[in-house]
Backbone as CSV, one residue per row, in Angstrom:
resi,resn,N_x,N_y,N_z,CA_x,CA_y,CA_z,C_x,C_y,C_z
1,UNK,75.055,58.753,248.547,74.107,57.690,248.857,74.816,56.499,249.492
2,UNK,75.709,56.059,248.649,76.705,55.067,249.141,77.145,54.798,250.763
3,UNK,77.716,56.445,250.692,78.238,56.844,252.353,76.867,56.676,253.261
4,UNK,75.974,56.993,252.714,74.651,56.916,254.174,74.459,55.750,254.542
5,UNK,74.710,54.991,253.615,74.073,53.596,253.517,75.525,53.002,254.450
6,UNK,76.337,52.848,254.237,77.604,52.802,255.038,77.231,53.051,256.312
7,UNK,76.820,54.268,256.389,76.945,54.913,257.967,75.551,54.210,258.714
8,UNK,74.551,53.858,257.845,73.258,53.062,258.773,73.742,51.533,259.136
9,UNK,74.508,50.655,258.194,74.764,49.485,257.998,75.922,49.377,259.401
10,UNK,77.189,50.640,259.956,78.007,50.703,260.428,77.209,51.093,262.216
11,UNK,75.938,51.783,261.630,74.817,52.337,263.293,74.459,50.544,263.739
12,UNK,74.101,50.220,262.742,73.345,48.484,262.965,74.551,47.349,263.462
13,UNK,75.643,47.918,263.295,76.789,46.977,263.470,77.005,47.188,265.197
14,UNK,76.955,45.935,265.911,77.077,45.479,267.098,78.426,44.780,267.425
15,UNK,79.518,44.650,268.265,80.372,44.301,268.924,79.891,43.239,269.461
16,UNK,79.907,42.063,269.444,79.451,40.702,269.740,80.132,40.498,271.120
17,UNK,81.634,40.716,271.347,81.994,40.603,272.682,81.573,41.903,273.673
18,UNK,80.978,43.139,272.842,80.900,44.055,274.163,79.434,43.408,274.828
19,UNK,78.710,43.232,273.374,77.120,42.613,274.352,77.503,41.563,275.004
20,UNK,78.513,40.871,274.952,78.104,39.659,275.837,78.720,40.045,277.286
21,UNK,79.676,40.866,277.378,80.442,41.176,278.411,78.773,42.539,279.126
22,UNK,78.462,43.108,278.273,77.464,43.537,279.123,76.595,42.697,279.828
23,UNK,76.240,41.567,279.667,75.671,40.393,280.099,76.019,40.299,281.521
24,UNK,77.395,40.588,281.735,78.076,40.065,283.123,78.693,41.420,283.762
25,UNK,77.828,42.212,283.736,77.659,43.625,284.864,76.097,43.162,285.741
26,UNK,76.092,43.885,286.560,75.236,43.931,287.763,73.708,44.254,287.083
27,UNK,73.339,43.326,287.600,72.019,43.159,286.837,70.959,44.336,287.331
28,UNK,70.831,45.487,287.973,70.536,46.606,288.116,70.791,47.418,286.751
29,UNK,71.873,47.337,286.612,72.320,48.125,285.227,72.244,47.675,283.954
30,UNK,72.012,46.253,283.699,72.185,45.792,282.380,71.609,46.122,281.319
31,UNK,69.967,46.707,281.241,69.309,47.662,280.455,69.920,48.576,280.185
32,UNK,70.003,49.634,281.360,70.513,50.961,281.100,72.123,51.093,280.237
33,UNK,72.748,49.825,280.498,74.092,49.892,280.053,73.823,49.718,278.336
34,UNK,73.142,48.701,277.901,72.304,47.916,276.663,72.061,49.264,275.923
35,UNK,71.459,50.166,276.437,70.714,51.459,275.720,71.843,52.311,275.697
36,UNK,72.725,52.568,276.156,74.078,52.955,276.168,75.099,53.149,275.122
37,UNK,75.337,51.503,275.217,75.926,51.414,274.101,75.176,51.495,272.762
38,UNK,73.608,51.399,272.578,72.948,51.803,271.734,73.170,53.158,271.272
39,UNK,73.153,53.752,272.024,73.442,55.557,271.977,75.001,55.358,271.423
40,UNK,76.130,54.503,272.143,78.062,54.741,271.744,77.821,54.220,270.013
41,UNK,76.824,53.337,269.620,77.294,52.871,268.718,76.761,54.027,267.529
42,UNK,75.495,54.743,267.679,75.026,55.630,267.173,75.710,56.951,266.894
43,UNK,76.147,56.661,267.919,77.290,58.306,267.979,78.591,58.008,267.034
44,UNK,79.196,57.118,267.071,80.131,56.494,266.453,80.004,56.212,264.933
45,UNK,80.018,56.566,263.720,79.758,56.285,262.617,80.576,56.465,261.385
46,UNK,82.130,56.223,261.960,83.326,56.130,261.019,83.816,55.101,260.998
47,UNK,84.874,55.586,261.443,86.327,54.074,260.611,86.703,54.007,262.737
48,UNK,85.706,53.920,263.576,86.456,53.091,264.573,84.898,53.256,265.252
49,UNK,84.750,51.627,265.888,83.713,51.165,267.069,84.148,50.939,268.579
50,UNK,83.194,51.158,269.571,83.469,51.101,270.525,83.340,49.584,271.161
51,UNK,84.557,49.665,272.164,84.602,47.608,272.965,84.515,47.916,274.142
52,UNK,83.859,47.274,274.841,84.255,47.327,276.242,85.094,46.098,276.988
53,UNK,86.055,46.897,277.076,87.240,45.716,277.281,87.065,44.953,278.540
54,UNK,86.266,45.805,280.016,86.278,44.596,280.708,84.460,45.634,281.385
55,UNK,84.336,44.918,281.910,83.109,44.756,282.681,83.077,44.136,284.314
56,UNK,82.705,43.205,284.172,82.869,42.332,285.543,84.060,41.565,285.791
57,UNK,85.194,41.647,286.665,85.892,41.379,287.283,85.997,40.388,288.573
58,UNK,86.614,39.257,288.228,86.262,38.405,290.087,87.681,39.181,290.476
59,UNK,87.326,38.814,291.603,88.709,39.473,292.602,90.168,39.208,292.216
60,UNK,90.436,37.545,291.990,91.333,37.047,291.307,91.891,37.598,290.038
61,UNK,91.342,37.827,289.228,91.509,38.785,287.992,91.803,40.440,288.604
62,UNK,91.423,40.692,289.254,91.637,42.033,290.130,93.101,41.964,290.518
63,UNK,93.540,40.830,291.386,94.527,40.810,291.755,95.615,40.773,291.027
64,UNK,95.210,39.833,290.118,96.485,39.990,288.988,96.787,40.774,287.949
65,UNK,95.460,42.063,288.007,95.923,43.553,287.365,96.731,44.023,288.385
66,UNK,96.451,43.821,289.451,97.259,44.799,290.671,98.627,44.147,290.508
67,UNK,99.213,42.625,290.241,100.497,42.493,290.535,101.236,43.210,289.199
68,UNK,100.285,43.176,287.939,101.051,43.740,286.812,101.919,45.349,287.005
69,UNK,103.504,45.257,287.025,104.196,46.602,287.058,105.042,46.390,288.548
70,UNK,104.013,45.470,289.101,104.794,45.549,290.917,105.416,44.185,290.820
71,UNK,104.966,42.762,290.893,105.505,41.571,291.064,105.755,40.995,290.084
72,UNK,104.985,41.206,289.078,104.848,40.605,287.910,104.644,41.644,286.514
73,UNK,105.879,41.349,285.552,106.375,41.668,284.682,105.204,42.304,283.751
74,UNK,105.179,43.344,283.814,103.997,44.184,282.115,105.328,44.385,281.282
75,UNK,105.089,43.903,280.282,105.584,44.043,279.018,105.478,45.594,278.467
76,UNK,104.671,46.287,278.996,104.258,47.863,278.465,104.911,48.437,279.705
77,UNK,105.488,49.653,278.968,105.979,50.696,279.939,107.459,50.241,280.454
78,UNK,108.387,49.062,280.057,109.655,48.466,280.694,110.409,48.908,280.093
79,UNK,111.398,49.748,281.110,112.614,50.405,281.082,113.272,49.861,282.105
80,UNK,114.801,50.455,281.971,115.606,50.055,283.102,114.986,50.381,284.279
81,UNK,114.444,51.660,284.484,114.041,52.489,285.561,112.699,51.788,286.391
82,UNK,111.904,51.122,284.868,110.991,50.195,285.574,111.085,48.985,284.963
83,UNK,111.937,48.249,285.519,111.879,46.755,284.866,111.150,45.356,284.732
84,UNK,109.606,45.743,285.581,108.445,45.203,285.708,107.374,46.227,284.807
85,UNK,107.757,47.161,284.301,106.613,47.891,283.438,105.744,48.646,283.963
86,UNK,104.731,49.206,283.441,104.000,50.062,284.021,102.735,49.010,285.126
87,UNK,102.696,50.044,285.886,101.263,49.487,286.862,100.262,49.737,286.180
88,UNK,99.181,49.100,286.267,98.220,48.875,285.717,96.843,49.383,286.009
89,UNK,97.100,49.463,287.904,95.658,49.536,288.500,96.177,49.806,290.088
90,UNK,95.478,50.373,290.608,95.916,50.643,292.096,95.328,49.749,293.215
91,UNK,93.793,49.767,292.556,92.874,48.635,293.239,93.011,47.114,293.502
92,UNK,93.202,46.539,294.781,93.115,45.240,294.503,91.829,44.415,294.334
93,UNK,91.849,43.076,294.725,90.753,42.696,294.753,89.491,43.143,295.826
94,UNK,88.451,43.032,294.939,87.423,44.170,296.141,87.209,45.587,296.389
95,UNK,88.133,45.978,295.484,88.731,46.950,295.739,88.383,48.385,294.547
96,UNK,87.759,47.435,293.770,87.236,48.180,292.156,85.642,47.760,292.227
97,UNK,85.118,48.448,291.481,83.935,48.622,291.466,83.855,47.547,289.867
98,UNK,84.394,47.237,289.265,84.526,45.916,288.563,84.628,44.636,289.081
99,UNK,84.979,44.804,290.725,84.727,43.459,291.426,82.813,43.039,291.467
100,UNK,82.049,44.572,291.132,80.602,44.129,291.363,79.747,44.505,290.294
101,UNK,80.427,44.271,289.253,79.830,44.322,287.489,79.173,45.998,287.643
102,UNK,79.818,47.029,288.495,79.343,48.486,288.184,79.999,49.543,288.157
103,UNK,81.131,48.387,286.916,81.881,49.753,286.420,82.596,48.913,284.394
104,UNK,82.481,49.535,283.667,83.208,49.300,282.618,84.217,49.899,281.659
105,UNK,85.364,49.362,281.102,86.555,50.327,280.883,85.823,50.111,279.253
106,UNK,86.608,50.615,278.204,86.592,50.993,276.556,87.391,51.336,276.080
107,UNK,87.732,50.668,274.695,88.537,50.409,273.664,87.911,51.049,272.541
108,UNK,88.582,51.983,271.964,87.840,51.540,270.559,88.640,50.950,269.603
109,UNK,88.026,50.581,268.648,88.346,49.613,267.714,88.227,50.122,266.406
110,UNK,89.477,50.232,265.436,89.587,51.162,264.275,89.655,49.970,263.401
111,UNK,88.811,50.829,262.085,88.993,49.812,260.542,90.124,50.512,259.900
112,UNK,91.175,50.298,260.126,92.006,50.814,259.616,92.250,50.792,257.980
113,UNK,91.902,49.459,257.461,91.949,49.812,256.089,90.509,49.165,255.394
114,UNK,89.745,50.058,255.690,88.635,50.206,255.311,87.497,49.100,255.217
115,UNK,87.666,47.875,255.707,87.115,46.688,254.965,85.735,46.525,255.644
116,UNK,85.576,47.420,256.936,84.545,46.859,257.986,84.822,46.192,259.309
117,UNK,85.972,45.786,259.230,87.148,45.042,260.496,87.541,45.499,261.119
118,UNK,87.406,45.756,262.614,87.796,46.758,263.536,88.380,45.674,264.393
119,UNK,89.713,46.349,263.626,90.384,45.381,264.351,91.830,45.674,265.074
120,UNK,91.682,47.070,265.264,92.808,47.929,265.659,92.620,48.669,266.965
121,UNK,93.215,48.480,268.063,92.714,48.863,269.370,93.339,50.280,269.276
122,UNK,92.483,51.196,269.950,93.260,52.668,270.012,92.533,53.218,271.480
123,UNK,93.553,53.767,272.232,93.159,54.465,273.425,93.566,56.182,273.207
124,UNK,93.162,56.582,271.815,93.340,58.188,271.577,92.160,58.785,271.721
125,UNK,91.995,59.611,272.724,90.707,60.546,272.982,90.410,61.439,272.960
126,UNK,91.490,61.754,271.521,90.970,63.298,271.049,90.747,63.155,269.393
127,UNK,90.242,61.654,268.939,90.780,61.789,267.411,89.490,61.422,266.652
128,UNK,89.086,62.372,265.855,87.928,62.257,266.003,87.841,61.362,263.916
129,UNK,87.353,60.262,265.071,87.607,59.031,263.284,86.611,59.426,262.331
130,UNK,85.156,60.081,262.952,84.344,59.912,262.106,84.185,61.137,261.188
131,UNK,84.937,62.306,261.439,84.640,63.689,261.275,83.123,64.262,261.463
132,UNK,83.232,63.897,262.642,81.489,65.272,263.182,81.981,66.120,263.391
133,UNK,83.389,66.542,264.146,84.102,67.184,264.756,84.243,66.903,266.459
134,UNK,83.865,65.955,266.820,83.598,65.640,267.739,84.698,64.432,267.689
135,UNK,85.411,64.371,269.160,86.524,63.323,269.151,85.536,62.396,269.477
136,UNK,85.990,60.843,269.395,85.035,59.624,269.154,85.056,59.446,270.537
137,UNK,86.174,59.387,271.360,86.323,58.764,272.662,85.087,60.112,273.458
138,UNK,85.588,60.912,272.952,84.914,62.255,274.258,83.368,62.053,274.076
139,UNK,82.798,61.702,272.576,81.230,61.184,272.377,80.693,60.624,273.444
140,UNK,81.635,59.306,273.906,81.261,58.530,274.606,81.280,58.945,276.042
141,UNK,82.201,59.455,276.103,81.991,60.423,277.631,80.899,60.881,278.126
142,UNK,80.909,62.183,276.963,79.162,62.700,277.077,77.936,62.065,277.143
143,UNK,77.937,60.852,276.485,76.693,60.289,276.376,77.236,59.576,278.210
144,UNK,78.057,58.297,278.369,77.838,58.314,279.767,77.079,59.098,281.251
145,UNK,78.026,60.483,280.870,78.059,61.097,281.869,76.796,61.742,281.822
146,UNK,75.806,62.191,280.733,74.491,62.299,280.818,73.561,61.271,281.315
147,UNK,74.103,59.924,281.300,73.017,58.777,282.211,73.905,58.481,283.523
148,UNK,74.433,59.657,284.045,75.022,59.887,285.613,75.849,58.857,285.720
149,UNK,76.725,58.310,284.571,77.978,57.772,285.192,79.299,58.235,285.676
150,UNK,80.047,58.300,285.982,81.510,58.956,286.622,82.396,57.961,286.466
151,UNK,83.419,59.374,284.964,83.854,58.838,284.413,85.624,59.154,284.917
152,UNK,86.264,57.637,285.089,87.659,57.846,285.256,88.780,58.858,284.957
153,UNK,88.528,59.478,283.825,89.272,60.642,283.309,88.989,61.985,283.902
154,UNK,88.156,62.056,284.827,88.079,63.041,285.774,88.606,63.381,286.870
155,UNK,89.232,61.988,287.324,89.789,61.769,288.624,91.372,62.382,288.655
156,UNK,92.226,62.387,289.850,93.155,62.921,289.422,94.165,62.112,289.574
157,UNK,93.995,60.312,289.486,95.084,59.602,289.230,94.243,59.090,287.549
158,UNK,94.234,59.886,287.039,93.090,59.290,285.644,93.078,58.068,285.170
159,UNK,91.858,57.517,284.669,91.637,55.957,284.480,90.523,56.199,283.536
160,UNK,91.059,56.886,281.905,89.946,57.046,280.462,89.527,56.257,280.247
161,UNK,89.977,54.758,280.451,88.579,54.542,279.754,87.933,53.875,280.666
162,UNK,87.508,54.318,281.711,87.127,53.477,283.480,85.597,54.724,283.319
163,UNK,84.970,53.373,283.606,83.528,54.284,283.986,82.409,53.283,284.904
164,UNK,81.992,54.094,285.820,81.383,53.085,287.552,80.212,53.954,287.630
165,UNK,78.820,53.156,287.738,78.319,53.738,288.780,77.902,52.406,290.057
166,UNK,77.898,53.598,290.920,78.092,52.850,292.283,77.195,53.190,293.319
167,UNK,76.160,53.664,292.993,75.079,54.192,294.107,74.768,54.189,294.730
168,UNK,75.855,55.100,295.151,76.573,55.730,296.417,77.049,54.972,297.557
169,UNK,77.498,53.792,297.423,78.280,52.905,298.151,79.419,52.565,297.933
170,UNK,80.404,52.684,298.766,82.173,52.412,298.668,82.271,50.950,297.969
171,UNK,83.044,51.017,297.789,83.847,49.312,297.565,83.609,48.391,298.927
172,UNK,84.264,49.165,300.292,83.935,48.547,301.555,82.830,48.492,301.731
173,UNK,81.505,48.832,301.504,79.979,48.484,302.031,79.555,47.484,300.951
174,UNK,80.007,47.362,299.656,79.900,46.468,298.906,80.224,44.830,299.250
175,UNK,81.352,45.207,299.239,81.872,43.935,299.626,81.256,43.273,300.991
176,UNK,81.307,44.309,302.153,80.120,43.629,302.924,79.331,43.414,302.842
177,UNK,78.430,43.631,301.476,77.340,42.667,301.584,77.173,41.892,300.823
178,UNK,78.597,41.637,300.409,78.799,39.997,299.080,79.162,39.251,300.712
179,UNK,79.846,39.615,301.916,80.659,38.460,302.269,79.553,38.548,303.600
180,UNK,78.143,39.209,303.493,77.348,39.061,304.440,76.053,38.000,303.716
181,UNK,75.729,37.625,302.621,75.499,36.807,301.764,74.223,37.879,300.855
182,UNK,74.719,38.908,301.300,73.097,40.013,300.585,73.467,40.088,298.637
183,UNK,73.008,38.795,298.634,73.695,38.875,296.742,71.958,38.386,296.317
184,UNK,72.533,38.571,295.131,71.067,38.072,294.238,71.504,36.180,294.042
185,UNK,70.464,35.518,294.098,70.651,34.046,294.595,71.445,33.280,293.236
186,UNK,71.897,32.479,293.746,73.055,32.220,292.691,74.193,32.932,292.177
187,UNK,74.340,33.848,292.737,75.359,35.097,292.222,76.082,35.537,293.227
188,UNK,77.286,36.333,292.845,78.091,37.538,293.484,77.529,38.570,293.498
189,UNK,76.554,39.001,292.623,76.034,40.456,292.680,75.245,40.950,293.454
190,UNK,75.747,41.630,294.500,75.620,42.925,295.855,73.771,43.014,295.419
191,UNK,72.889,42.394,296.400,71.649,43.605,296.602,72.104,45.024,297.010
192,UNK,71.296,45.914,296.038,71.705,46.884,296.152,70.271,48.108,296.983
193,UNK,69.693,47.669,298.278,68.362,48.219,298.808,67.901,49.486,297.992
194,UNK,66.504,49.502,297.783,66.140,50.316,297.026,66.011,50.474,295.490
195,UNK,67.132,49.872,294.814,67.747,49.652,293.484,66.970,48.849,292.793
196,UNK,65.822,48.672,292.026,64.863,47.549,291.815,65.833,46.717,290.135
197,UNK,66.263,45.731,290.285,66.356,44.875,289.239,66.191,45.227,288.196
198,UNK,66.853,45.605,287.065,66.273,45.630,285.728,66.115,44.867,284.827
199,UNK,66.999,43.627,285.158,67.169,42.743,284.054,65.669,42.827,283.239
Protein backbone atom coordinates (compact mmCIF):
# COMPACT_ATOMS: atom_id res chain seq x y z
CA UNK A 1 0.00 0.00 0.00
CA UNK A 2 2.72 2.22 1.16
CA UNK A 3 4.73 1.65 -2.22
CA UNK A 4 1.53 2.68 -4.43
CA UNK A 5 0.99 5.54 -2.61
CA UNK A 6 4.77 6.45 -3.15
CA UNK A 7 4.55 5.71 -6.74
CA UNK A 8 1.16 8.13 -7.28
CA UNK A 9 2.66 10.95 -4.94
CA UNK A 10 6.23 10.39 -7.15
CA UNK A 11 3.54 10.35 -10.86
CA UNK A 12 2.21 13.92 -9.26
CA UNK A 13 5.75 15.11 -8.61
CA UNK A 14 6.76 17.84 -11.26
CA UNK A 15 10.38 19.25 -11.96
CA UNK A 16 9.78 22.96 -11.42
CA UNK A 17 12.81 23.89 -13.67
CA UNK A 18 11.85 21.41 -16.54
CA UNK A 19 8.23 23.23 -16.70
CA UNK A 20 9.60 26.40 -16.73
CA UNK A 21 12.29 25.73 -19.32
CA UNK A 22 9.39 24.17 -21.34
CA UNK A 23 7.94 27.63 -21.24
CA UNK A 24 10.87 28.82 -23.50
CA UNK A 25 10.61 26.26 -26.55
CA UNK A 26 8.73 27.36 -29.65
CA UNK A 27 5.44 28.08 -28.98
CA UNK A 28 4.06 25.58 -31.72
CA UNK A 29 5.22 22.88 -29.44
CA UNK A 30 4.68 23.94 -25.96
CA UNK A 31 1.42 21.82 -25.38
CA UNK A 32 2.57 18.90 -27.09
CA UNK A 33 5.95 19.08 -25.19
CA UNK A 34 3.67 19.80 -21.60
CA UNK A 35 1.78 16.37 -22.38
CA UNK A 36 5.10 14.79 -22.88
CA UNK A 37 6.61 15.20 -20.13
CA UNK A 38 3.24 14.28 -18.58
CA UNK A 39 3.60 10.87 -20.21
CA UNK A 40 8.14 11.01 -18.99
CA UNK A 41 6.92 11.65 -15.62
CA UNK A 42 4.29 8.79 -15.65
CA UNK A 43 6.54 6.39 -17.11
CA UNK A 44 9.14 7.14 -14.59
CA UNK A 45 8.09 5.91 -11.08
CA UNK A 46 11.32 5.04 -9.05
CA UNK A 47 14.29 6.43 -7.42
CA UNK A 48 15.17 8.84 -10.60
CA UNK A 49 13.01 11.87 -12.51
CA UNK A 50 13.40 13.27 -15.65
CA UNK A 51 15.11 17.28 -16.31
CA UNK A 52 15.37 18.83 -19.22
CA UNK A 53 18.56 20.37 -19.09
CA UNK A 54 18.28 22.81 -21.89
CA UNK A 55 15.52 23.78 -24.21
CA UNK A 56 15.91 27.12 -25.88
CA UNK A 57 19.23 28.32 -26.64
CA UNK A 58 20.24 32.08 -27.95
CA UNK A 59 23.05 31.79 -30.29
CA UNK A 60 25.50 33.22 -27.77
CA UNK A 61 25.00 30.34 -25.42
CA UNK A 62 25.36 28.16 -28.63
CA UNK A 63 28.55 29.58 -29.19
CA UNK A 64 30.01 29.05 -26.07
CA UNK A 65 29.01 25.23 -26.09
CA UNK A 66 30.86 25.20 -29.38
CA UNK A 67 34.12 26.90 -27.87
CA UNK A 68 33.94 24.27 -24.91
CA UNK A 69 36.94 21.38 -25.80
CA UNK A 70 38.27 23.76 -28.79
CA UNK A 71 39.18 27.38 -27.25
CA UNK A 72 38.01 27.14 -24.10
CA UNK A 73 38.88 24.76 -21.37
CA UNK A 74 35.97 21.74 -20.39
CA UNK A 75 36.98 20.50 -17.30
CA UNK A 76 35.40 16.94 -18.50
CA UNK A 77 37.23 14.71 -20.71
CA UNK A 78 41.08 16.63 -19.97
CA UNK A 79 43.96 14.66 -20.65
CA UNK A 80 47.28 15.42 -21.90
CA UNK A 81 46.08 14.30 -25.32
CA UNK A 82 43.19 16.76 -24.88
CA UNK A 83 44.09 19.54 -22.74
CA UNK A 84 40.94 21.67 -23.40
CA UNK A 85 38.61 18.55 -22.67
CA UNK A 86 36.04 17.07 -24.45
CA UNK A 87 33.89 18.99 -27.20
CA UNK A 88 30.72 19.46 -26.37
CA UNK A 89 28.68 20.21 -29.53
CA UNK A 90 29.53 20.54 -33.19
CA UNK A 91 26.83 23.16 -33.88
CA UNK A 92 27.45 26.73 -33.64
CA UNK A 93 25.29 29.42 -33.21
CA UNK A 94 22.20 28.98 -35.54
CA UNK A 95 23.29 26.13 -36.09
CA UNK A 96 21.12 23.80 -33.55
CA UNK A 97 17.73 23.50 -33.58
CA UNK A 98 17.91 24.80 -29.79
CA UNK A 99 18.74 28.13 -31.39
CA UNK A 100 14.64 27.96 -32.20
CA UNK A 101 13.18 26.38 -28.88
CA UNK A 102 12.64 22.89 -31.23
CA UNK A 103 14.75 20.76 -29.76
CA UNK A 104 15.40 19.58 -25.94
CA UNK A 105 18.33 17.59 -24.28
CA UNK A 106 17.55 15.33 -20.62
CA UNK A 107 18.97 14.54 -17.48
CA UNK A 108 17.68 12.39 -15.21
CA UNK A 109 17.75 13.01 -11.80
CA UNK A 110 18.28 10.14 -9.11
CA UNK A 111 17.09 10.02 -5.28
CA UNK A 112 19.84 8.40 -4.39
CA UNK A 113 19.19 7.98 -0.81
CA UNK A 114 15.78 7.70 -0.75
CA UNK A 115 14.38 10.96 0.74
CA UNK A 116 12.39 12.25 -2.45
CA UNK A 117 15.49 14.58 -3.62
CA UNK A 118 16.59 14.10 -6.96
CA UNK A 119 19.34 15.38 -6.77
CA UNK A 120 21.84 13.27 -8.61
CA UNK A 121 22.38 13.84 -12.36
CA UNK A 122 22.85 10.54 -14.36
CA UNK A 123 23.29 10.20 -18.18
CA UNK A 124 22.96 6.06 -17.96
CA UNK A 125 20.52 4.73 -20.55
CA UNK A 126 20.30 1.44 -19.85
CA UNK A 127 19.53 1.46 -15.98
CA UNK A 128 16.45 0.81 -15.31
CA UNK A 129 15.80 2.77 -11.62
CA UNK A 130 12.34 1.87 -11.38
CA UNK A 131 12.31 -1.94 -12.08
CA UNK A 132 9.48 -2.31 -14.90
CA UNK A 133 12.25 -3.76 -16.70
CA UNK A 134 12.36 -1.14 -18.86
CA UNK A 135 15.59 1.19 -18.79
CA UNK A 136 14.30 4.75 -17.55
CA UNK A 137 16.23 6.74 -20.20
CA UNK A 138 14.98 4.31 -23.24
CA UNK A 139 11.07 4.98 -21.65
CA UNK A 140 11.62 8.27 -22.62
CA UNK A 141 12.79 7.60 -26.00
CA UNK A 142 9.81 5.62 -26.82
CA UNK A 143 7.37 7.84 -25.59
CA UNK A 144 9.19 10.82 -27.71
CA UNK A 145 9.66 9.05 -30.69
CA UNK A 146 5.91 7.95 -30.74
CA UNK A 147 4.87 11.88 -30.82
CA UNK A 148 7.41 11.93 -34.05
CA UNK A 149 10.33 13.38 -32.40
CA UNK A 150 14.01 12.44 -33.64
CA UNK A 151 15.92 11.44 -31.25
CA UNK A 152 19.85 12.24 -31.06
CA UNK A 153 20.96 8.75 -30.16
CA UNK A 154 20.12 7.63 -33.52
CA UNK A 155 22.37 9.69 -35.35
CA UNK A 156 25.77 8.56 -36.03
CA UNK A 157 27.78 11.32 -34.26
CA UNK A 158 25.19 10.46 -31.18
CA UNK A 159 23.71 13.23 -29.02
CA UNK A 160 21.27 10.89 -26.06
CA UNK A 161 19.92 13.07 -24.63
CA UNK A 162 19.21 15.63 -27.80
CA UNK A 163 15.73 15.49 -29.10
CA UNK A 164 14.32 18.20 -32.18
CA UNK A 165 11.50 18.41 -34.00
CA UNK A 166 11.94 20.59 -36.86
CA UNK A 167 9.25 20.40 -39.49
CA UNK A 168 11.06 19.70 -41.97
CA UNK A 169 13.18 22.76 -42.17
CA UNK A 170 17.12 22.97 -41.87
CA UNK A 171 18.71 25.21 -39.40
CA UNK A 172 19.55 27.42 -42.70
CA UNK A 173 15.75 28.11 -43.69
CA UNK A 174 15.20 28.77 -40.07
CA UNK A 175 17.39 31.15 -39.43
CA UNK A 176 16.27 32.89 -42.55
CA UNK A 177 13.34 33.57 -41.37
CA UNK A 178 14.45 34.90 -37.83
CA UNK A 179 16.92 37.32 -39.83
CA UNK A 180 14.03 37.97 -42.53
CA UNK A 181 11.83 39.22 -39.48
CA UNK A 182 9.11 36.10 -40.04
CA UNK A 183 9.06 35.61 -36.02
CA UNK A 184 6.07 35.68 -33.82
CA UNK A 185 5.91 39.56 -32.61
CA UNK A 186 8.01 40.24 -29.80
CA UNK A 187 10.06 37.16 -30.18
CA UNK A 188 12.86 35.09 -31.89
CA UNK A 189 10.56 32.34 -32.61
CA UNK A 190 10.61 31.34 -36.53
CA UNK A 191 6.81 31.45 -38.06
CA UNK A 192 6.64 28.26 -38.94
CA UNK A 193 3.77 28.43 -42.37
CA UNK A 194 1.17 26.07 -41.92
CA UNK A 195 2.14 25.15 -38.21
CA UNK A 196 -0.90 26.76 -36.28
CA UNK A 197 0.23 28.06 -32.67
CA UNK A 198 -0.52 26.04 -29.80
CA UNK A 199 0.19 27.95 -27.01
Amino acid sequence: MEKNLNKILHNMTKDKITLSRIKLMHPNLRKEVEGMYQLFTQALTGKAICRFAYTLRSFKEQNDLFALGRTVANPNGKTTKRPFGSIVTNARGGQSYHNFGLAFDIVLLKDTEGTGKFNKASWETNVDFDGDGKPDWQEIVTIAKQHGWEWGGDWKFTDMPHFQRTFGLSVVELSGLVQNGKVYPGTTYPIIEGKPMLV
